[in-house]
C-alpha positions as a Markdown table, in Angstrom:
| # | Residue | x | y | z |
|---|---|---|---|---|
| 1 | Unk | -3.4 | -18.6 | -7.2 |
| 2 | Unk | -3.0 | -19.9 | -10.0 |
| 3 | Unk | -0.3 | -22.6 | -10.9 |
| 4 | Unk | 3.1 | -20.6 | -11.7 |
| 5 | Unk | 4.8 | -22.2 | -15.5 |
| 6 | Unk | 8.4 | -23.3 | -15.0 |
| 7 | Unk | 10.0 | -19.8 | -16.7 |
| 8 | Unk | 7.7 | -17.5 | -14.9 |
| 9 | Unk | 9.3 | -19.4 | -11.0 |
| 10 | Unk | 12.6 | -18.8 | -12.5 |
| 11 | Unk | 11.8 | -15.2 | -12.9 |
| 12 | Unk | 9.6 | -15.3 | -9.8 |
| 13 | Unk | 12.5 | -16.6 | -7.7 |
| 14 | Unk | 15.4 | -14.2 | -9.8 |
| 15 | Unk | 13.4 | -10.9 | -8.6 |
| 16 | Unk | 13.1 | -12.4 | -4.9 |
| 17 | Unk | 17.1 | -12.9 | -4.8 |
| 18 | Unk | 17.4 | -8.8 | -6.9 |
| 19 | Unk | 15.1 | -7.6 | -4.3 |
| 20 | Unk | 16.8 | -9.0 | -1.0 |
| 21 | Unk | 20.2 | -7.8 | -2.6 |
| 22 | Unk | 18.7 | -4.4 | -3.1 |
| 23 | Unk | 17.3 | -4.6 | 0.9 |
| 24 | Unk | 20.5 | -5.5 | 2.2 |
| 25 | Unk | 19.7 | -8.8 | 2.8 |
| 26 | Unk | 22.8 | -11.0 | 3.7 |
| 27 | Unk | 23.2 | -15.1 | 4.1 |
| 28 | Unk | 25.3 | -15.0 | 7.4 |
| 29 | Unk | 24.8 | -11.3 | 9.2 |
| 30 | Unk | 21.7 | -10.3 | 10.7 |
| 31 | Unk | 20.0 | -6.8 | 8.9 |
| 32 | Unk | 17.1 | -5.0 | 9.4 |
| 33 | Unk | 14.1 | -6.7 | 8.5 |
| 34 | Unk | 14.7 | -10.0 | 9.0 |
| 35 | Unk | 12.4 | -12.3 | 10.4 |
| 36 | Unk | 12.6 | -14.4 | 13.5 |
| 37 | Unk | 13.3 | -17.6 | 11.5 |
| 38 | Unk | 16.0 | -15.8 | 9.1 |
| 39 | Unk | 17.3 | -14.3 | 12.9 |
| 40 | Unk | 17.2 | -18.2 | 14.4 |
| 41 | Unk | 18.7 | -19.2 | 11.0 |
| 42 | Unk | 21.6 | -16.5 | 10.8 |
| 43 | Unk | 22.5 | -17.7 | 14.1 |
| 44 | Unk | 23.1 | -21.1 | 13.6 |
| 45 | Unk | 24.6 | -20.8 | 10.5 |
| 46 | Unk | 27.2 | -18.2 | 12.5 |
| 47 | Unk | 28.0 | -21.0 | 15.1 |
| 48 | Unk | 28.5 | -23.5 | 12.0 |
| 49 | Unk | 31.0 | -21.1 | 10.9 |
| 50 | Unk | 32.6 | -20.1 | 14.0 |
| 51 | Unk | 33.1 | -24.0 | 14.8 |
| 52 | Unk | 34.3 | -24.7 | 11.4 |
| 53 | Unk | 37.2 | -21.6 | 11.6 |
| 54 | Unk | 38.2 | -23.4 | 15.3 |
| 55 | Unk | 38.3 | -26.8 | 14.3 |
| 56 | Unk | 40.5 | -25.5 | 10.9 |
| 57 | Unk | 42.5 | -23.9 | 13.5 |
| 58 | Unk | 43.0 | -27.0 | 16.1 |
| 59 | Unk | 43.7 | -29.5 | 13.1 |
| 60 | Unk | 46.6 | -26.6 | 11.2 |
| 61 | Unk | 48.4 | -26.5 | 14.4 |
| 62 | Unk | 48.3 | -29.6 | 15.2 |
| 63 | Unk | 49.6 | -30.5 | 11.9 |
| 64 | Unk | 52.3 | -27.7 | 12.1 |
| 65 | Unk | 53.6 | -29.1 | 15.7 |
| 66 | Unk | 53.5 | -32.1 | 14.1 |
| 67 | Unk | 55.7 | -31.4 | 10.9 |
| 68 | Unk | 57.9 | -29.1 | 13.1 |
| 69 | Unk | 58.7 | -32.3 | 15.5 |
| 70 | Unk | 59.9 | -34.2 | 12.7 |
| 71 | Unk | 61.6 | -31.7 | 11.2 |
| 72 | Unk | 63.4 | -31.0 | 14.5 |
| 73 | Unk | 64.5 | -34.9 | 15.1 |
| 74 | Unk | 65.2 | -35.4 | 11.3 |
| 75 | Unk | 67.8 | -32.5 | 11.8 |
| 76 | Unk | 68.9 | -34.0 | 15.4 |
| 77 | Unk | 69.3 | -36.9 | 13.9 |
| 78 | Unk | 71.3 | -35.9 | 10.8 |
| 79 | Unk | 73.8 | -33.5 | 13.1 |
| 80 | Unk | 74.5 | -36.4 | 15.7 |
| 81 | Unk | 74.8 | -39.3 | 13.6 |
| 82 | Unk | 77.7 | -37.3 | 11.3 |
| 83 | Unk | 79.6 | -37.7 | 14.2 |
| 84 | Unk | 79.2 | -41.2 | 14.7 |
| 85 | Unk | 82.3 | -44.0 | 14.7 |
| 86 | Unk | 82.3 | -47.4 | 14.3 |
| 87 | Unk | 84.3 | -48.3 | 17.5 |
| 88 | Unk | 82.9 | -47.5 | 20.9 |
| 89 | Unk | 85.2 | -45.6 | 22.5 |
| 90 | Unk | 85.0 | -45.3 | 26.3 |
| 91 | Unk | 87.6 | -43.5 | 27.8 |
| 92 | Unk | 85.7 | -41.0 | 30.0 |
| 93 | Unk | 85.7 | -38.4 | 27.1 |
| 94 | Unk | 82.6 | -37.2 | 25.8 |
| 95 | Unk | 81.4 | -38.6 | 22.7 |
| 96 | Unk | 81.8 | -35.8 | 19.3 |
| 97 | Unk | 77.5 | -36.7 | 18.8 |
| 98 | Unk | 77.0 | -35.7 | 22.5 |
| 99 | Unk | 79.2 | -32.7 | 22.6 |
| 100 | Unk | 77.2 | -31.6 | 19.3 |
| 101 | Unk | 73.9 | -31.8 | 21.4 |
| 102 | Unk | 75.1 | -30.5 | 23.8 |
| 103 | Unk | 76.0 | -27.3 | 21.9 |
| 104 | Unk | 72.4 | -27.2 | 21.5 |
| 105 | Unk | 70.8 | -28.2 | 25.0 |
| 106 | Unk | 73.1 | -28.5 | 27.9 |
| 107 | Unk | 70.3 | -31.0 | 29.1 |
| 108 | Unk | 71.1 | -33.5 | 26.5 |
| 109 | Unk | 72.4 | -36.7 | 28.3 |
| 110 | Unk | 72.0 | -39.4 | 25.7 |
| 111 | Unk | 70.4 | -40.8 | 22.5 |
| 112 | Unk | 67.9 | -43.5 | 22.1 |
| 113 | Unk | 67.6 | -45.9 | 19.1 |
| 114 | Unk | 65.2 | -49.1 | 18.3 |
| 115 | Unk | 66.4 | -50.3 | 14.7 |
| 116 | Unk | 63.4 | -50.0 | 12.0 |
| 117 | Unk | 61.1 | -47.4 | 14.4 |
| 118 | Unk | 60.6 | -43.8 | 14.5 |
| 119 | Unk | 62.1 | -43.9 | 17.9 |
| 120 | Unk | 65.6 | -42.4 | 16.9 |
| 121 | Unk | 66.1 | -39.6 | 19.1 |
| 122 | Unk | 68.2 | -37.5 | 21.9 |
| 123 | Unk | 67.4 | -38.1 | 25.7 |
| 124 | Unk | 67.5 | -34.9 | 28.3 |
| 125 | Unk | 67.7 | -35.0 | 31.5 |
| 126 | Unk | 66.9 | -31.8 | 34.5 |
| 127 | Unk | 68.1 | -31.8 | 37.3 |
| 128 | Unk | 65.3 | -30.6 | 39.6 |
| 129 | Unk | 62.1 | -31.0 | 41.5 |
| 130 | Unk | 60.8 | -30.5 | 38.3 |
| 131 | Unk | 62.5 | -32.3 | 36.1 |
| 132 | Unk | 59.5 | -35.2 | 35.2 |
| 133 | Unk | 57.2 | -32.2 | 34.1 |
| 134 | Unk | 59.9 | -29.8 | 32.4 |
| 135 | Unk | 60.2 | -31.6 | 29.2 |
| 136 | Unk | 56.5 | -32.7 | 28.6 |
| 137 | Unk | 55.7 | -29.7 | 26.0 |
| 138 | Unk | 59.1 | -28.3 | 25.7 |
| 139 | Unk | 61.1 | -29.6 | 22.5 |
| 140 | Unk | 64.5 | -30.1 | 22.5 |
| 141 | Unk | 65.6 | -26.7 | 21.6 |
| 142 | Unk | 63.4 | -24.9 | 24.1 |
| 143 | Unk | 60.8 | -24.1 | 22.2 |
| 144 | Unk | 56.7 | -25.0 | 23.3 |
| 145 | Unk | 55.8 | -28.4 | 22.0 |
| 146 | Unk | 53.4 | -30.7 | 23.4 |
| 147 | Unk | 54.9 | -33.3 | 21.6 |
| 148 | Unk | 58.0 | -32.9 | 23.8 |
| 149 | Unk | 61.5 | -34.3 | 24.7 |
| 150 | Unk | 62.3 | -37.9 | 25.7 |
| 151 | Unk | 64.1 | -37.4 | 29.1 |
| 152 | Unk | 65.6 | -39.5 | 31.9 |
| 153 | Unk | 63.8 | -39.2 | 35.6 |
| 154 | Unk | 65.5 | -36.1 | 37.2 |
| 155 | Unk | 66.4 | -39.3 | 39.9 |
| 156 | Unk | 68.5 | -40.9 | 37.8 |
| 157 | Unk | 72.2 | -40.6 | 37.7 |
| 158 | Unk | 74.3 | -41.2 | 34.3 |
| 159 | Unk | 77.9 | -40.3 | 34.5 |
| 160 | Unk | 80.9 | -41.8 | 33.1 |
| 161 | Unk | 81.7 | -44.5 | 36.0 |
| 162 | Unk | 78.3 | -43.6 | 37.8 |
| 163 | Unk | 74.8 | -44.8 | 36.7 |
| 164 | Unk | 71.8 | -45.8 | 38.2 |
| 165 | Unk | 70.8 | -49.7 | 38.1 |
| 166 | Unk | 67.2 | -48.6 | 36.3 |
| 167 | Unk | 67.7 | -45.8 | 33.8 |
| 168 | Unk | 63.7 | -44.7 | 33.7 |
| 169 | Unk | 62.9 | -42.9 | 30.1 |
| 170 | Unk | 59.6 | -40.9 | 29.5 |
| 171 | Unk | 58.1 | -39.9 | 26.8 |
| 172 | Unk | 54.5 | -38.7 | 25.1 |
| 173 | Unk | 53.0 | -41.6 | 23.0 |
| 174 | Unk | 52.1 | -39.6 | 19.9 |
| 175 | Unk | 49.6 | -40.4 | 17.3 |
| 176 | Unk | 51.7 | -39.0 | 14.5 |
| 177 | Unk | 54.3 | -41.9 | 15.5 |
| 178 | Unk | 56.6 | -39.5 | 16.8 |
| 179 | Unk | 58.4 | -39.7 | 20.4 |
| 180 | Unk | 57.5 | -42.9 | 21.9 |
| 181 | Unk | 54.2 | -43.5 | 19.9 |
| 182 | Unk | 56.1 | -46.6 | 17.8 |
| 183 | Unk | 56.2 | -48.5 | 21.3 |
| 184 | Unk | 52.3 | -49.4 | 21.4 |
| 185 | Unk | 53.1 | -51.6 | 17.8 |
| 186 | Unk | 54.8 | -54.3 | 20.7 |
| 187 | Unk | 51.5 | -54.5 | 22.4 |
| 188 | Unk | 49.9 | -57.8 | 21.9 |
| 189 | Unk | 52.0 | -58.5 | 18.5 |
| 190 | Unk | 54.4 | -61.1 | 19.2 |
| 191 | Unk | 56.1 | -60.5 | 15.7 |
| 192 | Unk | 56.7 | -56.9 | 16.2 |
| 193 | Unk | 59.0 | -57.8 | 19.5 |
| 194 | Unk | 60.5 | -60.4 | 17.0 |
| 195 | Unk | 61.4 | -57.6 | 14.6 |
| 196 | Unk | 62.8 | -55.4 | 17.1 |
| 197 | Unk | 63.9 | -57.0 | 19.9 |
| 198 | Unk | 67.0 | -54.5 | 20.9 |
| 199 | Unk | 67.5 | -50.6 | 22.3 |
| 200 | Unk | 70.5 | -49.3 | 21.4 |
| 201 | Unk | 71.4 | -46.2 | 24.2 |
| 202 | Unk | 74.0 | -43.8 | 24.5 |
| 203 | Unk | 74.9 | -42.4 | 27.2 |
| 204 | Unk | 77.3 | -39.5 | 26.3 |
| 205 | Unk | 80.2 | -41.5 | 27.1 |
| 206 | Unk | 79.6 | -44.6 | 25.7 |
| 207 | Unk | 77.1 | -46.4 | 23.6 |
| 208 | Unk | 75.5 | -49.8 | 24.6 |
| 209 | Unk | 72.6 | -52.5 | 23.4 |
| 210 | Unk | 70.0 | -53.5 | 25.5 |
| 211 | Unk | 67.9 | -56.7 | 25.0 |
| 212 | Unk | 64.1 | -56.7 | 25.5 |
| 213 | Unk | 62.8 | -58.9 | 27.9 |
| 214 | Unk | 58.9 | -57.2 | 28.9 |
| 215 | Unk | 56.5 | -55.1 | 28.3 |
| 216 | Unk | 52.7 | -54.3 | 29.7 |
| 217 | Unk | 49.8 | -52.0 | 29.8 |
| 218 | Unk | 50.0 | -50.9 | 33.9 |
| 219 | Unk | 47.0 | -48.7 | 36.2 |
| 220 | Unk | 48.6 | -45.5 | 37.7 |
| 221 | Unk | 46.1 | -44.7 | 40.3 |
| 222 | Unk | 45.3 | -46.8 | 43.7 |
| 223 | Unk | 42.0 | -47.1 | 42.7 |
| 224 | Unk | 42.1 | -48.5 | 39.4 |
| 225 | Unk | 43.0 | -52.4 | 41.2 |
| 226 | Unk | 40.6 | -53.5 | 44.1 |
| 227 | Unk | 43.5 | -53.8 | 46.6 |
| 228 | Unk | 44.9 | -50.1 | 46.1 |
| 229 | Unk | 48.7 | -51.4 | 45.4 |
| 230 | Unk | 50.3 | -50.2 | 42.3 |
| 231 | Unk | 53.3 | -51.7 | 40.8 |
| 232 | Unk | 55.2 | -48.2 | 40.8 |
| 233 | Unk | 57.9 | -49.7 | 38.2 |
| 234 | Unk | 59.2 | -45.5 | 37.5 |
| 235 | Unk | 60.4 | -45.5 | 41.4 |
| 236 | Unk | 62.7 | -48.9 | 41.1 |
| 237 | Unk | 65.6 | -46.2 | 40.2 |
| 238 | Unk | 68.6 | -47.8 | 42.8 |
| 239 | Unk | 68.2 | -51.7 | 42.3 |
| 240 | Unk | 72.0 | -52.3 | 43.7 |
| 241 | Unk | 69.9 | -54.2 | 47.0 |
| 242 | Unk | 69.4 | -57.5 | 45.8 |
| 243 | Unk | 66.2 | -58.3 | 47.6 |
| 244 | Unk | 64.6 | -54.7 | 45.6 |
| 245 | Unk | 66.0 | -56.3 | 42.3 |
| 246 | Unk | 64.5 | -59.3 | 43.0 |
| 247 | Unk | 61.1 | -58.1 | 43.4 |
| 248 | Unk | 61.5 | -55.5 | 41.0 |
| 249 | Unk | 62.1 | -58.0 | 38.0 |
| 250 | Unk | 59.4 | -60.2 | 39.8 |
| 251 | Unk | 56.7 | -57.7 | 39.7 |
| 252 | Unk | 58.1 | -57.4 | 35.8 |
| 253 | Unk | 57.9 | -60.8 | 34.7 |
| 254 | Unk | 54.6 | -61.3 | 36.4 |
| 255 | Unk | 52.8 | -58.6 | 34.2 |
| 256 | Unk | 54.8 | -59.3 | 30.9 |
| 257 | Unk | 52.9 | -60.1 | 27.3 |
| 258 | Unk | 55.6 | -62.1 | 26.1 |
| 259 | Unk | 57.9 | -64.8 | 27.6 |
| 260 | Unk | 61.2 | -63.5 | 25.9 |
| 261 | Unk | 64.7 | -65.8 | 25.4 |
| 262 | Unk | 66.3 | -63.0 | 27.6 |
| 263 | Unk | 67.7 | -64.3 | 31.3 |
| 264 | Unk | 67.8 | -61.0 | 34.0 |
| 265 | Unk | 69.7 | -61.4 | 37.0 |
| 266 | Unk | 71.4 | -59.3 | 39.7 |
| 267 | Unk | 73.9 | -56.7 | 38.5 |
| 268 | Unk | 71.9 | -56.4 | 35.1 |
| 269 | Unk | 71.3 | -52.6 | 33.7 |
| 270 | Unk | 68.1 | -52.3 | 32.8 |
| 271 | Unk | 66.5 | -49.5 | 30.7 |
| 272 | Unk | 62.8 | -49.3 | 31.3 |
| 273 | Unk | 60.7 | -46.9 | 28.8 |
| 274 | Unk | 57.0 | -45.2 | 30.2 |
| 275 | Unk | 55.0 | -43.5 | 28.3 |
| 276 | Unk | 50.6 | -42.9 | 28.2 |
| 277 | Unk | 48.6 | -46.2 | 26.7 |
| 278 | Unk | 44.9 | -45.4 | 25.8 |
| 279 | Unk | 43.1 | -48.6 | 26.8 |
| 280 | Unk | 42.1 | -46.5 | 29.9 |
| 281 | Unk | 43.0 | -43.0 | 31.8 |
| 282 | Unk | 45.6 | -43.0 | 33.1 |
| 283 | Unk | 47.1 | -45.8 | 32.0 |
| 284 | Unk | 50.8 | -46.9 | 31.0 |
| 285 | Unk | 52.7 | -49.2 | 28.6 |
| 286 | Unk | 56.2 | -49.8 | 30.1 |
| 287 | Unk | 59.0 | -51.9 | 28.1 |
| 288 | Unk | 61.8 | -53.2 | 29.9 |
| 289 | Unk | 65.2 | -54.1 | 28.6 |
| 290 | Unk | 68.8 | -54.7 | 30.2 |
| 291 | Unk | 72.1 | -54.2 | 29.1 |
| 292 | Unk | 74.1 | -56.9 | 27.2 |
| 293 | Unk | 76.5 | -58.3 | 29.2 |
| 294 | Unk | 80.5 | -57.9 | 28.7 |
| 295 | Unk | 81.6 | -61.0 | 26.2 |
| 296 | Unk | 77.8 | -62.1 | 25.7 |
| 297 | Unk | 76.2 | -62.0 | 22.2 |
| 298 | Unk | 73.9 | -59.7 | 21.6 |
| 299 | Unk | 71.9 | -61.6 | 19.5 |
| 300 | Unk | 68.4 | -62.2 | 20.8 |
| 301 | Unk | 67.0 | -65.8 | 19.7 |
| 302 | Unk | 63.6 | -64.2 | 19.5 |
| 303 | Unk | 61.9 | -67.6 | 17.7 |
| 304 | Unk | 61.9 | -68.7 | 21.6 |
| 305 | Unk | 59.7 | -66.0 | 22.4 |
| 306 | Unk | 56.3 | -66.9 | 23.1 |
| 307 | Unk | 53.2 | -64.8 | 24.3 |
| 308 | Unk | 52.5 | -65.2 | 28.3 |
| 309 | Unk | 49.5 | -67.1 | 28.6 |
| 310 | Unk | 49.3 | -66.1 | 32.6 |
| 311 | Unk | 49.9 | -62.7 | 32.7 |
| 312 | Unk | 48.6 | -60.3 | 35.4 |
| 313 | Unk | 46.4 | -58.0 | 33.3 |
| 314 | Unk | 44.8 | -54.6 | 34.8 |
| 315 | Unk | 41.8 | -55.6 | 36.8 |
| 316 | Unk | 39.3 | -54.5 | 34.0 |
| 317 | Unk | 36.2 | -55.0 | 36.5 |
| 318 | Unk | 37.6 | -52.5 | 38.5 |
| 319 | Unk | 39.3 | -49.9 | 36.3 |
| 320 | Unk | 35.7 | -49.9 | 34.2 |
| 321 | Unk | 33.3 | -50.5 | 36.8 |
């Protein structure tokens, strides 16, 4: 056959694309008359495009959840700090911010805030067996979100004259930042602790600081160490025996990143925040912080905080082994 001239292909190729229009030829369905190659080819092309519309749809709701969170905490945020005062009054009344959230959830138990973070948000708390799963992928108005509600273990007690020694605080660690997803920053970066070295919690009686004193990446499961003992930091609820305070804030210090300029001892509050880490599954990062101290400063001299050099790490051997 003789060699086809540049025009004469054009027109060559023109009639070929007229006459599979005219057959009913089509780029993704499969007609009459196709060959086994165009079959094979339609069929790939139809998985392409079927994984394409799913992955479209994974990524648009995960961006909606997303934008809907932070909508919902900007406007949580906006209601209960209008009700705000300067002075801390604590006279067994309910706080205006907490009665407004209240309105809202009857769960709501408190507000959480680290100055200069995303983490800036109300605290729930159920009441039953359920209570530590309730909240994963439920917002705070009810509604299904798996980036879910910061809440208090369903252990816990926080009343006006009542509390528990350990207030234990969950919450998802989100890539968008949101819900506890600002406290990874503190891993292994001595200068974020330094730039945020207080929680600020509010019950909704009263409001109080906390100062940082630990924080480290912990195993969940009995076979991730080579003994099978985990440090099960979420069950140290009731620390009002010395001896379990003791080894509580032993088994805390021992594990710490940092050595921080804060002193714990015996009849100290402490507020100890959980959520998922991603060095390996499951895994947790856990910061710990107690509450300042009637007629102390709460000013933390955080250029005496140093990184601990002797910390107990996860056994890695074992966990990847």
């Amino acid at each position: 056959m003789a060699k086809m001239s540049r025009s004469a292909r054009k027109a060559y190729e023109k009639a070929l694309k007229a006459k599979k229009k005219k057959s009913g030829k089509h780029w993704l369905f499969i007609v009459k008359g196709d060959s086994g190659k165009e079959i094979a080819s339609k069929i790939f092309t139809q998985f392409a495009v079927l994984v394409l519309i799913v992955c479209i749809a994974i990524l648009g709701r995960e961006l909606w959840l997303s934008l809907s969170t932070k909508k919902l905490n900007s406007s949580l945020q906006d209601l209960y700090h209008k009700f705000i005062v300067s002075d801390n009054i604590d006279d067994g009344e309910l706080l205006s911010s907490a009665e407004a959230l209240l309105d809202i959830n009857p769960d709501a138990i408190g507000w959480i805030q680290i100055e200069g973070t995303n983490i800036n948000l109300p605290i729930v708390q159920r009441k039953t067996p359920d209570g530590n799963e309730y909240y994963l992928t439920r917002s705070f108005d009810g509604s299904t979100n798996k980036a879910g509600t910061l809440f208090l273990d369903y252990r816990a007690v926080l009343g006006y004259k009542n509390r528990s020694e350990n207030l234990v605080i969950y919450g998802h660690n989100q890539k968008d930042k949101t819900m506890f997803g600002d406290l990874a920053n503190y891993k292994h970066k001595l200068q974020y602790y330094k730039d945020h070295p207080m929680i600020k919690f509010s019950s909704n009686y009263r409001t109080d600081d906390y100062k940082i004193f630990a924080y480290f990446v912990t195993p969940v499961l009995p076979e991730q160490t080579s003994d099978g003992v985990i440090f099960d930091y979420h069950n140290y609820i009731d620390l009002s025996d010395k001896q379990v305070f003791d080894k509580f804030i032993e088994n805390v210090n021992l594990r710490s990143e940092i050595d921080a300029p804060v002193d714990v001892r015996y009849g100290d509050e402490i507020i100890t925040l959980s959520t998922c880490s991603n060095e390996f599954e499951p895994s947790r990062f856990v910061v710990f912080a107690r509450k300042v101290r009637e007629n102390e400063d709460s000013i933390v001299f955080t250029d005496q905080a140093t990184i601990n050099p002797n910390a107990l790490e996860p056994e890695w051997d074992v966990i990847y082994s």
